[in-house]
C-alpha positions as CSV (number, residue, x, y, z in Angstrom):
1,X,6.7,16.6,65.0
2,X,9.9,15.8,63.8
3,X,9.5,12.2,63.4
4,X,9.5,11.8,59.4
5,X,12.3,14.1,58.4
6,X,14.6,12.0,61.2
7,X,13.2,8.9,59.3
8,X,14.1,10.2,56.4
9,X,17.7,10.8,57.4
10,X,18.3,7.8,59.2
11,X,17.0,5.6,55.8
12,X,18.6,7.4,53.3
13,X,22.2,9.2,54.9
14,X,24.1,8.9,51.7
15,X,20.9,11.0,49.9
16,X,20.9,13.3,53.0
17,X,24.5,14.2,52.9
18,X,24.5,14.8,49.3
19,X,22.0,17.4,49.5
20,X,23.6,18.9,52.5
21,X,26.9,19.2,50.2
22,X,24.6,20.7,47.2
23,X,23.1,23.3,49.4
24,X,26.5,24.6,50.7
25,X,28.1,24.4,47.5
26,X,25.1,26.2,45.8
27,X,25.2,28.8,49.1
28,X,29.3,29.2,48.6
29,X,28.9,30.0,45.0
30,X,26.1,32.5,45.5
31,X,28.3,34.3,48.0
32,X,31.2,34.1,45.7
33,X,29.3,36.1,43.1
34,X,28.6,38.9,44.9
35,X,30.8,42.1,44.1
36,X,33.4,43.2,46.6
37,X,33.9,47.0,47.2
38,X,36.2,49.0,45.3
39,X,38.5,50.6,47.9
40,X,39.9,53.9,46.7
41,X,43.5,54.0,47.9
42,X,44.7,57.0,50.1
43,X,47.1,59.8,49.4
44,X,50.1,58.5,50.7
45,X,52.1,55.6,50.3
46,X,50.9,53.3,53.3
47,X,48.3,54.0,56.0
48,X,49.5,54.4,59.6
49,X,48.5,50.7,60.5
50,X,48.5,47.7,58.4
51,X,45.7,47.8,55.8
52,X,44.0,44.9,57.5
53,X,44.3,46.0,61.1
54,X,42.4,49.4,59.8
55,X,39.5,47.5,58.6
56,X,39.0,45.7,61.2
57,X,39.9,48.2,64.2
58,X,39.3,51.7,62.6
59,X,35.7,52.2,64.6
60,X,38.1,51.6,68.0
61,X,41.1,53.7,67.1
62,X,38.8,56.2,66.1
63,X,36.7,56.2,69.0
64,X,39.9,55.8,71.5
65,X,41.1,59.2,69.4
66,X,38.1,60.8,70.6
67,X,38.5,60.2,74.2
68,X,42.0,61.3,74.3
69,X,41.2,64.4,72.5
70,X,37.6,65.5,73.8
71,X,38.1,63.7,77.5
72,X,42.3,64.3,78.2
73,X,42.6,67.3,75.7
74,X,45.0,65.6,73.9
75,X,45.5,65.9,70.2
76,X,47.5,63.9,67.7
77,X,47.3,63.3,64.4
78,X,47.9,59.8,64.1
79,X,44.6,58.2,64.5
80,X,42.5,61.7,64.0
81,X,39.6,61.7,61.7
82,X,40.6,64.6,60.1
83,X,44.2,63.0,58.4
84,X,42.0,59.7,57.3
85,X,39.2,62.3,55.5
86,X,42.4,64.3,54.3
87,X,44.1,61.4,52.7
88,X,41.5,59.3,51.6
89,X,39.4,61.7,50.0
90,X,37.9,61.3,46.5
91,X,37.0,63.7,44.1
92,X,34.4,64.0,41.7
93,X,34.8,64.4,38.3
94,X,35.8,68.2,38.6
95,X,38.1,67.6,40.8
96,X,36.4,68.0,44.0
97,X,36.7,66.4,47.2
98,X,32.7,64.0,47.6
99,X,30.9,64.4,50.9
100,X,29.7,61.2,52.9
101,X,26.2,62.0,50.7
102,X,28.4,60.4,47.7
103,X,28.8,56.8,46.7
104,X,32.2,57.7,45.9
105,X,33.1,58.5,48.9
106,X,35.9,56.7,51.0
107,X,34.1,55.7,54.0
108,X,30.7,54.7,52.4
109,X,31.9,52.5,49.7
110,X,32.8,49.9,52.5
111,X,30.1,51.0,54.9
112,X,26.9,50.5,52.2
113,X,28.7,47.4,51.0
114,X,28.6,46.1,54.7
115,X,24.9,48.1,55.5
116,X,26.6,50.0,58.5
117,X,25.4,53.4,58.9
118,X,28.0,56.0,59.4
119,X,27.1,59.1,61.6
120,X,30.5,60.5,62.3
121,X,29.5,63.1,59.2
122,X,26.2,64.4,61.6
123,X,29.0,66.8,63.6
124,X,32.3,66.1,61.5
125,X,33.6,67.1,57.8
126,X,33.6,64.5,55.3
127,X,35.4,66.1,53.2
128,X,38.8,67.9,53.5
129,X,38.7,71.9,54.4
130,X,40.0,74.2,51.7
131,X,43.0,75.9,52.9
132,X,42.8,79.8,51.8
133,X,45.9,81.9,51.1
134,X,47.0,82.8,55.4
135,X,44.9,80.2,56.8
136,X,45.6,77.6,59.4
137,X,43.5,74.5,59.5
């Protein structure tokens, strides 16, 4: 079955290595054309963890916030849902914060780029509340 492509290889190596380094290089510079994200930046001037660290770990700090809070009853803001969609919302062209259902929106330009469905926005806000004048959020 696999006789005459082993043949192949073992009577022409130099040929077979070139075209293994043509298809990676071909493969490398396909990848390299392909658009990274544009990452809005948030409010502030630095997140609460390194930018990297939140890229890579903001699924577990997220979902460790929700045990503390739902499970323990305890509440902080550090690592809350809430702050993130507070300081890294985006607003539309009237100045409005986008839901998850936009493009724009922090969360989903990384998450469509990287085809990972979000569903924290089935039972949370994706957007920041409006405070009225008296109210406590």
């Amino acid at each position: 079955m696999f006789s005459k492509p082993i043949q192949f290889i073992a009577q022409r190596p130099t040929l077979f290595a070139v075209m293994i380094i043509a298809a990676c290089v071909v493969s490398v510079s396909a990848l390299a054309a392909v658009p990274k994200p544009e990452i809005p930046k948030g409010k502030g001037d630095r997140c609460v963890e390194d930018t990297g660290f939140m890229r890579k770990n903001h699924m577990e700090l997220l979902l460790h916030q929700r045990d503390e809070t739902v499970h323990r009853g305890i509440r902080t803001k550090k690592h809350s849902l809430k702050e993130c969609i507070d300081c890294h919302a985006v607003n539309d062209n009237q100045g409005q914060p986008v839901s998850h259902e936009d493009s724009k929106h922090f969360c989903v330009v990384c998450h469509e780029y990287a085809s990972v469905k979000i569903d924290c926005f089935e039972c949370h806000a994706s957007k920041p509340r409006v405070k009225k004048a008296g109210q406590r959020l």
